[in-house]
C-alpha positions in Angstrom: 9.0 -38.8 -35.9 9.4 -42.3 -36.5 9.8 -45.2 -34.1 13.1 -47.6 -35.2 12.6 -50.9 -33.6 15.3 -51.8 -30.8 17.3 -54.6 -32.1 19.9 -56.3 -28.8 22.5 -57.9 -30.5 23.2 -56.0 -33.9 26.7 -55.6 -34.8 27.8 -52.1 -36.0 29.6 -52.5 -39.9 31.5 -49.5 -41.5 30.4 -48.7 -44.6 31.7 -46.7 -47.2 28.8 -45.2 -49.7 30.0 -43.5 -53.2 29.7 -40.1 -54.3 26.1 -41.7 -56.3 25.1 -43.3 -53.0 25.4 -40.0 -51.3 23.7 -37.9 -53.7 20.8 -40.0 -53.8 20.4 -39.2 -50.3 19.4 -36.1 -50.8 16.7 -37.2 -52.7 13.4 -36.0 -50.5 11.5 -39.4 -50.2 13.0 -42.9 -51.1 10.8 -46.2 -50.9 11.7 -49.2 -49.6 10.7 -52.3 -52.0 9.8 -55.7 -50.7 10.5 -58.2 -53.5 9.1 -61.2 -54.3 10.7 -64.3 -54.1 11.1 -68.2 -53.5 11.8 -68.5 -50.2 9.6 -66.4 -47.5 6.2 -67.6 -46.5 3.8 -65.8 -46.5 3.3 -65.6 -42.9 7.1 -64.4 -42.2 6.2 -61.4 -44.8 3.2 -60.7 -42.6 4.9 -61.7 -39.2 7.8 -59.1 -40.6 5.5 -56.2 -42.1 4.2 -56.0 -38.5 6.8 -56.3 -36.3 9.4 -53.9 -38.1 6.8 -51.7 -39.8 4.2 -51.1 -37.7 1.5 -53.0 -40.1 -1.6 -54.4 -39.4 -2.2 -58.0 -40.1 -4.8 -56.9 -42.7 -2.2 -54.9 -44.2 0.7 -56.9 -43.9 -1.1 -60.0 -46.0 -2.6 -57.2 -48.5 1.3 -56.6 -49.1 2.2 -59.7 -49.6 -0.1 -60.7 -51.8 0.7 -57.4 -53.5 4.2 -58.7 -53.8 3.0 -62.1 -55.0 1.1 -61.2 -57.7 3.2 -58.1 -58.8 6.3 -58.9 -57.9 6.9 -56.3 -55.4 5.8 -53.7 -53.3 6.8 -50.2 -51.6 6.3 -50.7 -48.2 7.4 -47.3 -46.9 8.5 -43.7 -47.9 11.2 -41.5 -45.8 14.7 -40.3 -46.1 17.6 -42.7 -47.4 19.2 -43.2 -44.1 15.7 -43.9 -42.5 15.6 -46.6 -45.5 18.7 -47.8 -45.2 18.5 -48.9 -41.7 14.9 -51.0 -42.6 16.2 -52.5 -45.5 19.2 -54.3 -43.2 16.6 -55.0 -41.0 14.2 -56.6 -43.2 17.6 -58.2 -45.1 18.3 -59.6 -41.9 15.0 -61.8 -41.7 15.8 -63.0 -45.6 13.2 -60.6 -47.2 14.7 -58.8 -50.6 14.5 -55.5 -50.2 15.7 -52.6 -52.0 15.6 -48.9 -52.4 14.9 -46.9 -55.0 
């Protein structure tokens, strides 16, 4: 069971996924990628990594460093939906994120 972190004032947005999209989300395990970029400190990666995903501060500056030296990083594993959901999250703090 995973814990999904309780956000107060998130709007609910529709969305309409393709036939692609849909089949994808079958797929057993999907990662979420944090990529690197421009704009986020350090510290917000870490501050994020722990707040939303349940990181350690170790761990969270082990991933970004990870993403700064590679580029990016998969920062968790689970079912598309589950993905979905972190990558607006993480979106929503300016991280890039993606899934594959």
């Amino acid at each position: 069971m995973v814990n999904l972190p309780v956000i107060m004032s998130t709007q609910v947005e529709e969305q309409t996924l393709t036939l692609e999209e849909i089949l994808a989300g079958l797929k057993e395990l999907h990662r979420l990628i944090l990529w690197n970029d421009d704009v986020n400190s350090f510290d917000h990666v870490i501050y994020c990594m722990m707040k939303y995903l349940d990181y350690t501060e170790s761990q969270g500056e082990k991933i970004a460093w990870k993403v700064h030296n590679e580029g990016k990083c998969a920062v968790l594993e689970g079912s598309f939906t589950e993905m979905e959901i972190y990558r607006k999250i993480l979106q929503q703090e300016g991280l890039t994120v993606s899934v594959d």
